[in-house]
C-alpha positions as CSV (number, residue, x, y, z in Angstrom):
1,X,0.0,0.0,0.0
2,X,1.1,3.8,-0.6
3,X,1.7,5.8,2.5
4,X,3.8,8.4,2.8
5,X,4.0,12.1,4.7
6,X,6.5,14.8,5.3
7,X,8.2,15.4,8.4
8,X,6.6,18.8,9.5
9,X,9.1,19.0,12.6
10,X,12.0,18.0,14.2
11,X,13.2,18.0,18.0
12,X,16.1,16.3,19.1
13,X,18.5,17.6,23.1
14,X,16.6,19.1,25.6
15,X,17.2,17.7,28.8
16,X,15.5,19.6,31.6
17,X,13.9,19.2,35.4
18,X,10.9,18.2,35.7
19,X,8.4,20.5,38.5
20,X,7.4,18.5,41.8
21,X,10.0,16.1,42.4
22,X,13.2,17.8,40.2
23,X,13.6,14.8,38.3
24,X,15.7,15.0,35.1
25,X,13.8,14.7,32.2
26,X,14.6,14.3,28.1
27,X,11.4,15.3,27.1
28,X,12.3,19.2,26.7
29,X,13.5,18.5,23.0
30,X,14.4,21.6,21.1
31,X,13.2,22.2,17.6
32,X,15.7,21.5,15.1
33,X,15.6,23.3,11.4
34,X,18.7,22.2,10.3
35,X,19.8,18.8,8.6
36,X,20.7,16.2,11.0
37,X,22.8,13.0,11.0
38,X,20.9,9.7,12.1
39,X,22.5,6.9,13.3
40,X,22.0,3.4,15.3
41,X,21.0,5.0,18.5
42,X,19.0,7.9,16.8
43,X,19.7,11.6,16.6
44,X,23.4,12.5,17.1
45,X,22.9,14.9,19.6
46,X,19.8,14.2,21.1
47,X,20.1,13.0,25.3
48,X,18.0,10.9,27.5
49,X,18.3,11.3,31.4
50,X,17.3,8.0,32.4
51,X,19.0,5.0,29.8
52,X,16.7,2.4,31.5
53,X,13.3,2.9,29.8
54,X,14.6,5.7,27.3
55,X,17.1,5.6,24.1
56,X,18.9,2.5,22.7
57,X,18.9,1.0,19.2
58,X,15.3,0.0,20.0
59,X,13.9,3.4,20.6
60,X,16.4,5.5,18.6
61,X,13.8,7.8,17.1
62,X,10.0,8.3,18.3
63,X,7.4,9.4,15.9
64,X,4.1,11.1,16.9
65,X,1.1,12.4,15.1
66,X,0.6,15.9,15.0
67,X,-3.0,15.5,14.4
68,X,-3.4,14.1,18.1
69,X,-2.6,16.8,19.9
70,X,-6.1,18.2,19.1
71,X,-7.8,15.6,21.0
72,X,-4.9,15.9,24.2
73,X,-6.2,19.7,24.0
74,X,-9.8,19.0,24.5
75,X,-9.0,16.5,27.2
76,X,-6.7,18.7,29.2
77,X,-7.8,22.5,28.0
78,X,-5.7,24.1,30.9
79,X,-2.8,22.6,29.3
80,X,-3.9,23.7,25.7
81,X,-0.8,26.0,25.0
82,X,1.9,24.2,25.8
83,X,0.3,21.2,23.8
84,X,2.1,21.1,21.0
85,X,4.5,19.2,18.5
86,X,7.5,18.4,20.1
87,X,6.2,18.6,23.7
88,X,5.4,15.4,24.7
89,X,9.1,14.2,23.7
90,X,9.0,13.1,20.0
91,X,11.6,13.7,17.7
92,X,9.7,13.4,14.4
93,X,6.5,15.5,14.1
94,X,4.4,14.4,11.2
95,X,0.5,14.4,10.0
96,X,-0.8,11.6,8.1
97,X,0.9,8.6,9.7
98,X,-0.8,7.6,13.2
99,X,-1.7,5.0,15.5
100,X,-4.3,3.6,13.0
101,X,-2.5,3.0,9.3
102,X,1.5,2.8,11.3
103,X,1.8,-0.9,12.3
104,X,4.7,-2.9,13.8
105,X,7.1,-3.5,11.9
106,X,6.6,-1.6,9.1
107,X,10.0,-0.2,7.6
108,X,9.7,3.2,6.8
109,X,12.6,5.1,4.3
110,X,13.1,8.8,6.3
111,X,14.9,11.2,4.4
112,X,17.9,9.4,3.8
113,X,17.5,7.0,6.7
114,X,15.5,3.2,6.7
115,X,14.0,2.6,10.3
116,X,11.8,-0.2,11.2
117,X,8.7,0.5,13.7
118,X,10.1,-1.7,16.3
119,X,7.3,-1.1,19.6
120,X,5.3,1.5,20.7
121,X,5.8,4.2,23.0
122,X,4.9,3.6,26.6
123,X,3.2,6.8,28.4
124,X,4.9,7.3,31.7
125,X,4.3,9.4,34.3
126,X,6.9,12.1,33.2
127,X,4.2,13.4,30.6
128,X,1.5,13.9,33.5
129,X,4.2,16.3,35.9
130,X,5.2,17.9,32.3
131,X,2.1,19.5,31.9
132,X,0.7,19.4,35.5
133,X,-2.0,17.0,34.2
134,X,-2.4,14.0,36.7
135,X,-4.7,11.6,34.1
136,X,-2.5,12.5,31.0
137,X,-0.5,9.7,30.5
138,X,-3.2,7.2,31.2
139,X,-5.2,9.2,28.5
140,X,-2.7,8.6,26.1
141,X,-2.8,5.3,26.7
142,X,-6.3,4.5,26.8
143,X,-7.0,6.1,23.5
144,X,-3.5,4.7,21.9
145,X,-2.4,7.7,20.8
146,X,1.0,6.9,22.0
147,X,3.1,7.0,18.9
148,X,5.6,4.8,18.3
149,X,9.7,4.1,18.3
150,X,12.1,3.1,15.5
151,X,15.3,1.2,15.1
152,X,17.7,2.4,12.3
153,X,18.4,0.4,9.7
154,X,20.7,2.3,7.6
155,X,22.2,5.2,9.1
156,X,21.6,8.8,7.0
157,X,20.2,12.4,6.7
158,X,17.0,13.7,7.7
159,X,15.4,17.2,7.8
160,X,11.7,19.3,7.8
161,X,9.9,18.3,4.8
162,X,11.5,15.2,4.0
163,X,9.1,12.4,3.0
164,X,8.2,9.2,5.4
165,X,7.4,6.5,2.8
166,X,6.5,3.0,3.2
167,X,8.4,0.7,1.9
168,X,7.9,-2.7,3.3
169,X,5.3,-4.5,6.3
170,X,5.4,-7.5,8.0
171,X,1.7,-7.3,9.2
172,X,-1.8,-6.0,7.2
173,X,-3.9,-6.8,10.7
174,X,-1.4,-5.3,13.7
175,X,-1.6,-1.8,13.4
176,X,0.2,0.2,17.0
177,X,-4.0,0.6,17.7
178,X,-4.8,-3.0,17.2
179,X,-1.5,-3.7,19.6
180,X,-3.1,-2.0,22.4
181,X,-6.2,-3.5,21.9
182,X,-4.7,-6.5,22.7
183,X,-2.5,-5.5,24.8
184,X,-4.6,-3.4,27.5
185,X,-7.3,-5.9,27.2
186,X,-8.4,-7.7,30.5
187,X,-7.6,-11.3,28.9
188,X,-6.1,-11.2,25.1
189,X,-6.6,-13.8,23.3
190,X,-3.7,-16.2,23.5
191,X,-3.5,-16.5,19.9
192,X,-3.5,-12.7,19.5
193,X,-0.2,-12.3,21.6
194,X,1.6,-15.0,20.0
195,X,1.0,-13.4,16.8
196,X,1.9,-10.1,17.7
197,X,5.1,-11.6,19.4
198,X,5.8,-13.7,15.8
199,X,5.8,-10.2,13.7
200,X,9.2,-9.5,12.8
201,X,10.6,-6.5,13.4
202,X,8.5,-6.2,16.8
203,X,11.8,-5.3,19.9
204,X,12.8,-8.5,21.3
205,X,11.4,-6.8,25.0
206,X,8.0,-6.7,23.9
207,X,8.2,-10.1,22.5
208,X,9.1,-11.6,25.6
209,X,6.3,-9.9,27.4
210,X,3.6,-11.0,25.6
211,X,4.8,-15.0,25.2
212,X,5.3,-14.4,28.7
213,X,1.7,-13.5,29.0
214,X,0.4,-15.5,26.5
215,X,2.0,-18.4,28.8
216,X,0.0,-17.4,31.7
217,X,-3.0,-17.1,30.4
218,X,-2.9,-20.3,28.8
């Protein structure tokens, strides 16, 4: 199938303190006009405080659609002006592409850069004390409009109005929606996990997790 956008923006450094409990945070990222170089572990340049849950060649660039930040806006009006692309921690900006058409392991050619959708992004609770919105993250979460992470596949260029084209998936039916479906649901279906867990490209993390589950509930 054809799908393709441009990148609208890009935000990359940023490390900042997050209100409350002065925790270090990457999710300031700073817009980024300017050409960049991409490699392995994402953006050179850009920084992650905490290298447990954030960075690595598994989450070396997050995407997010611009087109969601109207519905975090409704949700959270008090927090309306500061919601905007770039805020919440991505580092590609883009319309078009979203939870709904972008699904695991789809390989994507980025400027000059191939990246593989390797997991989506988990909310944490570093988006709720960014904008002083308790329920945020779970929100996010809830209505899957989390985004989602790539791995690099060939290093390269990328830069504002560069096209994001398809150009390979591994799976018509699991979509970064559809994963949540599953994956927030009560009791999955066993056979739903294991084929999520079989679709190549999906982070070796996540795979383990849901045969883990899959075990369980079986």
């Amino acid at each position: 199938m054809k799908l393709n956008t441009q990148i609208t923006a890009l935000f990359a450094g940023g490390i900042g303190v997050l209100e409350q409990e002065g925790h270090r945070s990457g999710i300031f990222k700073r817009r980024i006009t300017g050409r960049v170089e991409v490699n392995a572990l994402g953006i050179v340049g850009d920084e992650h405080a905490d290298m447990r849950v954030h960075g690595g060649a598994e989450k070396a660039l997050h995407q997010y659609c611009a087109d969601n930040y109207a519905s975090l806006k409704t949700a959270f009006p008090s927090a309306a002006n500061d919601l905007v692309p770039g805020s919440i921690g991505e580092n590609i900006a883009a319309s078009t592409l979203c939870e709904k058409n972008v699904h695991i392991g789809d390989t994507f050619r980025i400027g000059t850069v191939l990246a593989q959708v390797s997991q989506p992004r988990s909310p944490c609770w570093k988006i709720n004390h960014r904008f002083g919105a308790p329920e945020m993250s779970t929100f996010v979460a809830n209505h899957h409009i989390t985004g989602w992470y790539y791995r690099v596949l060939e290093a390269g260029h990328i830069q504002e109005g560069d096209e994001i084209t398809l150009v390979d998936r591994q799976t018509e039916r699991f979509s970064i929606d559809e994963f949540w479906r599953v994956q927030l649901s009560h009791r999955p279906d066993v056979a739903d996990l294991k084929a999520i867990a079989e679709i190549p490209g999906l982070c070796p993390e996540w795979r383990q997790r849901l045969l883990g589950r899959a075990a369980r509930l079986a």
